[in-house]
Every structure is written in structure tokens, then in C-alpha cells.
C-alpha positions as CSV (number, residue, x, y, z in Angstrom):
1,X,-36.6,26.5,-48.0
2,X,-35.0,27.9,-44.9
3,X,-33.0,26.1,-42.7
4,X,-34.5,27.3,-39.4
5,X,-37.4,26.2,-40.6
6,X,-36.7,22.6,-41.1
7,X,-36.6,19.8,-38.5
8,X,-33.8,17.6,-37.9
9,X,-34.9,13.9,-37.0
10,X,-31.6,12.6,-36.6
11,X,-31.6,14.8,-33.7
12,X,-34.2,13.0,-31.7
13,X,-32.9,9.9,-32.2
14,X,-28.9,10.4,-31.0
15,X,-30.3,11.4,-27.6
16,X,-29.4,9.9,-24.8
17,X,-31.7,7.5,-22.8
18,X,-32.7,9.5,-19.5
19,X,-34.1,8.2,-16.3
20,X,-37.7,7.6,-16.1
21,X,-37.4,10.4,-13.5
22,X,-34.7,12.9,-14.8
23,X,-33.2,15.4,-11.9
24,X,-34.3,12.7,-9.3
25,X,-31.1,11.9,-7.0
26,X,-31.7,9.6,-4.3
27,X,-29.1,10.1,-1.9
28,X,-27.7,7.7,0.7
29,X,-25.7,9.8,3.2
30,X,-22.5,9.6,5.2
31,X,-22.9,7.0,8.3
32,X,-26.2,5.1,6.4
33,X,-25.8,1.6,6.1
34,X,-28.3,-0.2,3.4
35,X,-28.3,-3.9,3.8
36,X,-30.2,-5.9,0.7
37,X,-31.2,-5.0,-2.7
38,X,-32.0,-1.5,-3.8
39,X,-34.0,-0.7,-6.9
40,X,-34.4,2.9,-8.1
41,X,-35.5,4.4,-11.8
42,X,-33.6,7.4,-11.0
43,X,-29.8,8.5,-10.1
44,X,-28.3,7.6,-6.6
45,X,-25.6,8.8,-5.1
46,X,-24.0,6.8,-2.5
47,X,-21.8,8.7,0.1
48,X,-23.0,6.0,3.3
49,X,-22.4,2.3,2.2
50,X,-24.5,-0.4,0.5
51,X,-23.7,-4.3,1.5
52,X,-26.3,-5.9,-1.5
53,X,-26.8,-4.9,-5.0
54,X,-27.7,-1.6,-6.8
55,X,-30.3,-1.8,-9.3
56,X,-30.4,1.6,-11.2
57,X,-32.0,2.8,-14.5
58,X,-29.6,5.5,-14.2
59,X,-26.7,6.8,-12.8
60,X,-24.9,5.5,-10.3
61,X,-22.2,8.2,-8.4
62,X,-20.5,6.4,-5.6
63,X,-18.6,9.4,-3.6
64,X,-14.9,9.1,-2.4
65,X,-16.3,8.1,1.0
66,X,-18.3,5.5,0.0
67,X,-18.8,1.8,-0.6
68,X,-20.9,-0.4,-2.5
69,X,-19.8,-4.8,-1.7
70,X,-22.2,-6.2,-4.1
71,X,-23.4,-6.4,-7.4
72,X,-24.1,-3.1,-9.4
73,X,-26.1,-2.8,-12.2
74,X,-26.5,0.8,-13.6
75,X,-27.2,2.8,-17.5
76,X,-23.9,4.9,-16.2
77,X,-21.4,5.4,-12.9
78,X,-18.9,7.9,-11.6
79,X,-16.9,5.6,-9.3
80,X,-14.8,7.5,-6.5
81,X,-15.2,5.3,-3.6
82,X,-15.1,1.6,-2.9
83,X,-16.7,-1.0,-4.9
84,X,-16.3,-4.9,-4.7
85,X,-18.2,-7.0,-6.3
86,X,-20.1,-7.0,-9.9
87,X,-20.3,-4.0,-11.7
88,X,-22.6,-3.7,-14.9
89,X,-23.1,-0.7,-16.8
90,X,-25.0,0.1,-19.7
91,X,-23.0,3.1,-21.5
92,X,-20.1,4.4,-19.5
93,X,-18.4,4.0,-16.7
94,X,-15.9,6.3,-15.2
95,X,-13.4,5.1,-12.1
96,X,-12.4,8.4,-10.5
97,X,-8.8,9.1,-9.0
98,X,-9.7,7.8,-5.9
99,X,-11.4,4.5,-7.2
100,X,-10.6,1.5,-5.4
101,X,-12.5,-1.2,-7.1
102,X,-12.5,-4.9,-6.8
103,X,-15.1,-6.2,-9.3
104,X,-15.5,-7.7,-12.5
105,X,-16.2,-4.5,-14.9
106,X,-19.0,-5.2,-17.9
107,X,-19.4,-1.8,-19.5
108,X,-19.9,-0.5,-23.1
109,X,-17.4,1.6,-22.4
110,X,-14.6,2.1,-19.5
111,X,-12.6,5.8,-17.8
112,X,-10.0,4.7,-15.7
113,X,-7.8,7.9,-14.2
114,X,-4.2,8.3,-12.9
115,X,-4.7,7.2,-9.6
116,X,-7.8,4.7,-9.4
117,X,-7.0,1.1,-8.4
118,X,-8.6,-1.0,-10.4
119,X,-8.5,-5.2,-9.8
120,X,-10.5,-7.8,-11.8
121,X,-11.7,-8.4,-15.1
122,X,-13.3,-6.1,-17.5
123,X,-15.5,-6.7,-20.6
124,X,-15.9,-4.2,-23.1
125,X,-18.6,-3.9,-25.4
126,X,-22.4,-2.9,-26.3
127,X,-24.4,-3.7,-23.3
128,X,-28.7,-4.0,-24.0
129,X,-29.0,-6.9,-21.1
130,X,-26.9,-8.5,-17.9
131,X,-27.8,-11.9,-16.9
132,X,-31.0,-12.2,-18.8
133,X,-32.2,-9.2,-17.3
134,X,-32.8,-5.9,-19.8
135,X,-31.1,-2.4,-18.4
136,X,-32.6,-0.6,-21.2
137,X,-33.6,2.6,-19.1
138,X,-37.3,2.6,-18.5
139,X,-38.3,6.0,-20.5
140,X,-36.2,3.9,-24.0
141,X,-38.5,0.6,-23.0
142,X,-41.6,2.6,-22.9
143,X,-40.4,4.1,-26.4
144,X,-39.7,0.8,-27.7
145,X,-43.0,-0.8,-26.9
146,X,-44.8,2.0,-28.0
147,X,-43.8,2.1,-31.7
148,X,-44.2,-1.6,-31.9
């Protein structure tokens, strides 16, 4: 038997869950102010501010210049800007350098580097739901359903 020939299924499983729409970035832009909740099943990048939560089933960047006050619930965030509030995060999240965050931090896992500022209260651990609600991404719910 020849091993280019054989198929690893091991392989399929360790992926990791994407977006329901992968390559998608919704962008909020320098000087945009979003007031209220936004929901999105694909990455956003915030550069502007948001005052109200961030519902994301997937990855949340918040650029150096700007600001989230309010709760955030993502699968994974690059944090370089502001952030007060909640933060909730499926697999990993990453404070950048410039970080200032004041939140409570629930995350499977945490990055802090030199440099962020970091003040509240984190939990570590394996994250499937936040307050009742499930932030299993929406292409690993579909799965899920699927083969039951």
C-alpha cells in the first residue's frame, strides 16, 4: 500500500472551525461610529468605534485606533485598540502591544504582549457557550446537526 495513496481522517477533523463566510471582512472605518448590537457570521475589523456589543462567528481584529465599550463575543480576536466591557472568545484571544483593555476576559485561551494594558478579570478554559448562548461557528453547527 502506498502512502500517497492513503487518506488521513485525522486530518479533517483537527481543522479549524471557519466562518460561515471565509475571506469575508466587514470593515468599520476610521471616524464610523456604530451605536447598538452588531451581528456578523464573518470577520470584522473595527478601526472606527462600536458603543454596543459585537456578535461574531469569527474573528474579531480591533485596530490600534479603535474602540469597542461593550460586550464582545467572538470564535477569535487580535486586540490592538480599546476595549471596555465583556469580552468572550471561543479559541484565542491575542491583546496586541498597544492593547488597552478594560473587560472581564473569558477565552479558551489568552496572548498578552509586552506592552498591552490589560485590567479585569480573566477566565481561562474550553469555551462551547457564553451566557446560555452557543458560539460554536455556524459552518461547525451545521456539521454537527448534520451527522446527528
Amino acid at each position: 500500500m502506498s502512502l500517497l495513496g492513503t487518506r488521513n481522517n485525522d486530518e479533517t477533523m483537527s481543522k479549524p472551525p471557519t466562518p460561515a463566510n471565509p475571506g469575508q471582512i466587514n470593515m468599520i472605518g476610521e471616524g464610523t461610529v456604530i451605536e447598538g448590537t452588531l451581528r456578523s457570521e464573518s470577520d470584522v475589523r473595527v478601526s472606527g468605534r462600536v458603543v454596543g456589543n459585537l456578535d461574531v462567528q469569527g474573528k474579531v481584529i480591533v485596530a490600534k485606533e479603535g474602540s469597542v465599550n461593550g460586550e464582545l463575543v467572538a470564535i477569535s480576536a487580535d486586540i490592538a485598540g480599546d476595549v471596555q466591557g465583556q469580552i468572550h472568545i471561543k479559541e484565542l484571544c491575542v491583546l496586541k502591544g498597544a492593547a488597552r483593555v478594560d473587560a472581564d476576559i473569558k477565552s479558551a485561551r489568552l496572548v498578552v504582549e509586552e506592552g498591552a494594558v490589560f485590567n479585569g478579570q480573566c477566565e481561562m478554559g474550553q469555551m462551547k457557550s457564553v451566557k446560555g448562548k452557543d458560539i460554536t461557528p455556524a459552518a461547525e453547527s451545521k456539521e454537527l446537526k448534520a451527522s446527528a
